[in-house]
C-alpha positions in Angstrom: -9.4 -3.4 0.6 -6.3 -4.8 1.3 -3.8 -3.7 4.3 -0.5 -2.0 3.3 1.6 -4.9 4.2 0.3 -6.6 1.4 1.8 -4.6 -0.5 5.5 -5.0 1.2 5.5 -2.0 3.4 6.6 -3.6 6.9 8.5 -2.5 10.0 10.0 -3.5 13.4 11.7 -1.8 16.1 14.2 -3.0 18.3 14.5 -1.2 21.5 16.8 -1.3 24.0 17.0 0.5 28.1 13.5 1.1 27.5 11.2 1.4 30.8 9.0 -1.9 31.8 6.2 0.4 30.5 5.8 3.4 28.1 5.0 5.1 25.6 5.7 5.6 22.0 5.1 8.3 19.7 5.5 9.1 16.3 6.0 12.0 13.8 6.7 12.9 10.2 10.0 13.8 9.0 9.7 14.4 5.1 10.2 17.5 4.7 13.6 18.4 6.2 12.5 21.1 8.4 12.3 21.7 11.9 8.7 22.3 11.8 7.6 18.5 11.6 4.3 18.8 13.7 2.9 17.7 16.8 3.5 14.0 17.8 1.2 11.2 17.4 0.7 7.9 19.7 1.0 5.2 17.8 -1.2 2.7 19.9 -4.0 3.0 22.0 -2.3 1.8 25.4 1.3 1.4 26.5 4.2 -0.4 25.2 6.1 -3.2 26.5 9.1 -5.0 25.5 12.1 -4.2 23.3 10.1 -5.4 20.4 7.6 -3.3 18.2 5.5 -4.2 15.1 5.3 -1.7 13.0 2.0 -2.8 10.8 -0.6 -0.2 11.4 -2.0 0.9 7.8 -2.8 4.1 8.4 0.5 5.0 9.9 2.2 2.9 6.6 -0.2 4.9 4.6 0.4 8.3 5.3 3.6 7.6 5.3 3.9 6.9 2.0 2.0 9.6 1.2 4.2 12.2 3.1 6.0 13.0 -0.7 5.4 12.5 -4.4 7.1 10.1 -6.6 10.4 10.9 -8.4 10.0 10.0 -11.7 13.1 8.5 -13.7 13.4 8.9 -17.5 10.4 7.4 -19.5 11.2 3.8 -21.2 9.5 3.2 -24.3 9.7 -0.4 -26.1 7.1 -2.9 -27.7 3.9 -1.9 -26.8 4.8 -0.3 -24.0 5.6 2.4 -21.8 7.0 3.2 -18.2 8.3 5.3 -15.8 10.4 4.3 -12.5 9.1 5.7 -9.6 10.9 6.4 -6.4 9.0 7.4 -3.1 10.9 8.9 -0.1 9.4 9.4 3.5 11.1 9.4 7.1 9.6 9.3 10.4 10.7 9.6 13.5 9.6 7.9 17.0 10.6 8.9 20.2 9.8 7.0 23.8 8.1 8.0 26.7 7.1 7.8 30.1 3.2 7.3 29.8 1.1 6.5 26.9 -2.2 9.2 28.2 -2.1 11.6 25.4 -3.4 11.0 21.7 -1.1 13.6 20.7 1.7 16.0 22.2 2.8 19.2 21.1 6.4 19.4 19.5 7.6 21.4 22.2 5.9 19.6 24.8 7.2 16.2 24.5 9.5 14.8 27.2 11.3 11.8 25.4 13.6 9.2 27.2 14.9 8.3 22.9 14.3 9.4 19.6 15.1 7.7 16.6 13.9 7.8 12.9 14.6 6.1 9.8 14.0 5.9 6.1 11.1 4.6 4.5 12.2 4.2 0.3 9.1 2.7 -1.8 10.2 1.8 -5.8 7.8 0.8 -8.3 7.4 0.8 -11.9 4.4 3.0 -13.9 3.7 0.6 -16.9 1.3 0.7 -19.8 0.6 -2.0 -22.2 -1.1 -1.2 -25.8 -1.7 -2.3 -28.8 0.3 -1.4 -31.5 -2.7 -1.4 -34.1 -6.7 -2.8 -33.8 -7.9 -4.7 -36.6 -11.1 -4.3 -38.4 -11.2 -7.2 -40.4 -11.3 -7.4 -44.2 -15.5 -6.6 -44.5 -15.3 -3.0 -44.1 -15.2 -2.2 -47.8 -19.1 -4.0 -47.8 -21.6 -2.2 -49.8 -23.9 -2.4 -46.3 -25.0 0.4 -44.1 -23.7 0.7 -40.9 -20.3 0.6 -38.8 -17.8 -2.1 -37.8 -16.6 -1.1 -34.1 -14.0 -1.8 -31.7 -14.3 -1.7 -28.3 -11.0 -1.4 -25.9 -11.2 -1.5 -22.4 -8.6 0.5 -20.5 -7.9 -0.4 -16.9 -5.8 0.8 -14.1 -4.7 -2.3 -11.9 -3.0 -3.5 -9.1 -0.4 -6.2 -8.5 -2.7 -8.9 -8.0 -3.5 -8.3 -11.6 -0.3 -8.2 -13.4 -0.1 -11.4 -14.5 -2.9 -10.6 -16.6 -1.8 -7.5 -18.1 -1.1 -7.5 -21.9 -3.0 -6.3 -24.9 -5.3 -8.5 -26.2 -5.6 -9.2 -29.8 -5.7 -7.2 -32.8 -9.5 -7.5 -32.7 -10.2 -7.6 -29.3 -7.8 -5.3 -27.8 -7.0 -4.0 -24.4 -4.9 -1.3 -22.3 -3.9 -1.9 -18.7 -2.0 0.7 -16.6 -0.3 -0.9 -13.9 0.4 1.8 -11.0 1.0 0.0 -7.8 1.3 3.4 -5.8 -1.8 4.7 -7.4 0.3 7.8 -9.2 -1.0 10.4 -11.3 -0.5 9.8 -15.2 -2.2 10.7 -18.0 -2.3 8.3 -21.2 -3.4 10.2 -24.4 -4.4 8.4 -28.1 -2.6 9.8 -31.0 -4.3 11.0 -34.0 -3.5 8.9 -37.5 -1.8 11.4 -39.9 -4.8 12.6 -41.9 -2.2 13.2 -45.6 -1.2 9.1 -45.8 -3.4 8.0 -48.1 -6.5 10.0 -50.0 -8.2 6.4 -50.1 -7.1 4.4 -47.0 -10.4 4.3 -44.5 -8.4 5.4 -41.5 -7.1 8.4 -43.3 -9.9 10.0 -44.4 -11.1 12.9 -43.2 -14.2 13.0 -40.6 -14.7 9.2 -41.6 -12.5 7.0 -38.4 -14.6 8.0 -35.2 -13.4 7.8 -31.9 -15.5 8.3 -28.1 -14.7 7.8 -24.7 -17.2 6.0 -22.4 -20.5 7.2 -23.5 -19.7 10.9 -25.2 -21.2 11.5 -28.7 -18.2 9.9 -31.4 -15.6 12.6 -33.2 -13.2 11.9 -36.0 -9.7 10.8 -35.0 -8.1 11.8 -38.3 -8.8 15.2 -38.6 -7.8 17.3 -41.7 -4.6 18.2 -40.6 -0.6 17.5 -41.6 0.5 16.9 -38.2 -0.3 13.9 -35.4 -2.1 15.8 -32.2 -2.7 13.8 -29.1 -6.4 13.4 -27.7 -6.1 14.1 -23.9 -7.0 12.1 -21.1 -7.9 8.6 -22.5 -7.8 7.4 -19.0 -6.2 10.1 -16.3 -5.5 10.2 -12.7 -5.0 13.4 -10.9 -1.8 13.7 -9.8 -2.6 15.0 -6.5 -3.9 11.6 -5.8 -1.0 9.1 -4.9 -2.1 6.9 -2.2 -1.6 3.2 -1.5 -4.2 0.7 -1.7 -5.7 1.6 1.9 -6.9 4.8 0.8 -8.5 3.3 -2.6 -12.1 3.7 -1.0 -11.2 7.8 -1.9 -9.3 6.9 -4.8 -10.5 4.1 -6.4 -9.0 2.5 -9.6 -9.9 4.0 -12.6 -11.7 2.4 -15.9 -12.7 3.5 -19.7 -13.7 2.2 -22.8 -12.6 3.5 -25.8 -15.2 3.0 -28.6 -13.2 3.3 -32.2 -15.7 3.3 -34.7 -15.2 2.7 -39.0 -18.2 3.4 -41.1 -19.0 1.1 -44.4 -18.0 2.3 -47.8 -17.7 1.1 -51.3 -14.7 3.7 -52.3 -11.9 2.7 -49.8 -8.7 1.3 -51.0 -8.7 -2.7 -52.4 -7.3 -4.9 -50.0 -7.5 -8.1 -49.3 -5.6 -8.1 -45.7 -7.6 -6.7 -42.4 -8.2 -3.2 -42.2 -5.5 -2.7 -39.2 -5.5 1.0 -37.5 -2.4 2.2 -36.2 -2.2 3.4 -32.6 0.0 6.4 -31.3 -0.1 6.6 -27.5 1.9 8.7 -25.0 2.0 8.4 -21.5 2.7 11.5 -19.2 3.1 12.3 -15.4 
């Protein structure tokens, strides 16, 4: 678990005519309304000097928290999607003349300075897929059985996005990168069922799909039009939090089990079996 200044969230303030000694107190200001709450201490003891680190995580934490992203319009190009996301929080600190209380009542306080500022967090929601996962060219075998691909879906972190991409066509992969844990919801598309009478992935009942460990259904129903399969991999969108609160929200994981049964009356062809992929991302 890493501290939120890891993650570029950092502050200082500079005080001036402050006392030798005192205290210094804190509340939220994110909601533009007088009723912002009681005030909070922000360290165990008294201050001193005209100097103050502001690197506490749960303070940085909360703060963040304080409001939900603003999405900006979704960006869609090769194999992959996003959405900008812009976070607004203030806070407000105000001085006084001991440090005793853990908190004080908002009309209680007696402040020798107030002061507050703007705390503006941007990051990018990004999803890399594959455009289409191969089964190889032995499909159309005369054997019993199922060729199956298996693609791990993973929400990460920055310390991982070097990493991110797709895999291959045969070994593929989907990573959600979501540096302020935001809530999303990446859905699968369903192959139009009318394409072909003969191609395997077209068929009716016969390309299987399952999430994790739930029994397998067909992603090509018998229908004219695409329909998205919910919640490939989901977070609620109540739960935006930075990294110092992952221990509640911890990243999230799937695997997506795609699964093509052999048969001797699919279409001739002698290039892989490649399935096409329809995903949508959504807040």
């Amino acid at each position: 678990m890493k501290p939120a200044p890891s993650l570029g969230i950092t502050g200082e303030l500079k005080l001036s005519n402050v006392p030798n000694s005192y205290g210094l107190y804190y509340r939220y200001n994110s909601n533009g309304n007088n009723d912002k709450g009681e005030w909070h201490r922000y360290s165990s003891g008294a201050q001193t000097g005209t100097s103050v680190k502001l690197n506490q995580e749960s303070l940085l934490a909360d703060l963040n928290d304080q409001t939900k992203a603003i999405a900006g319009d979704v960006k869609t190009e090769a194999q992959k999607i996003s959405y900008p996301l812009t976070k607004t929080s203030g806070i407000e600190f105000a001085t006084t003349a001991d440090a005793k209380a853990a908190t004080i009542a908002a009309d209680k306080i007696e402040t020798t300075a107030t002061f507050n500022f703007t705390l503006q967090v941007k990051a990018t929601l990004e999803v890399t897929v594959p455009a289409r996962i191969s089964f190889g060219t032995d499909v159309l075998g005369h054997s019993s059985g199922e060729a199956t691909r298996t693609v791990a879906i993973n929400e990460i972190q920055l310390a991982q996005k070097s990493v991110a991409d797709t895999g291959t066509a045969e070994a593929p992969k989907v990573t959600v990168y979501n540096p302020l844990l935001n809530g999303f919801n990446l859905k699968l598309a369903y192959p139009d069922a009318n394409e072909a009478s003969h191609n395997p992935f077209y068929i009716t009942n016969n390309f299987k799909y399952n999430i994790n460990n739930v029994a397998p259904l067909p992603l090509a129903p018998d229908k004219s039009d695409g329909e998205w399969i919910d919640g490939i991999l989901k977070r609620d969108t109540t739960a935006q939090s930075l990294e110092t609160r992952m221990g509640d929200n911890p990243l999230k994981e799937s695997s997506l089990q795609l699964h093509l049964p052999y048969r001797n009356d699919y279409q001739i062809s002698t290039d892989p079996y490649e399935a096409p992929m329809g995903w949508q991302l959504t807040l």
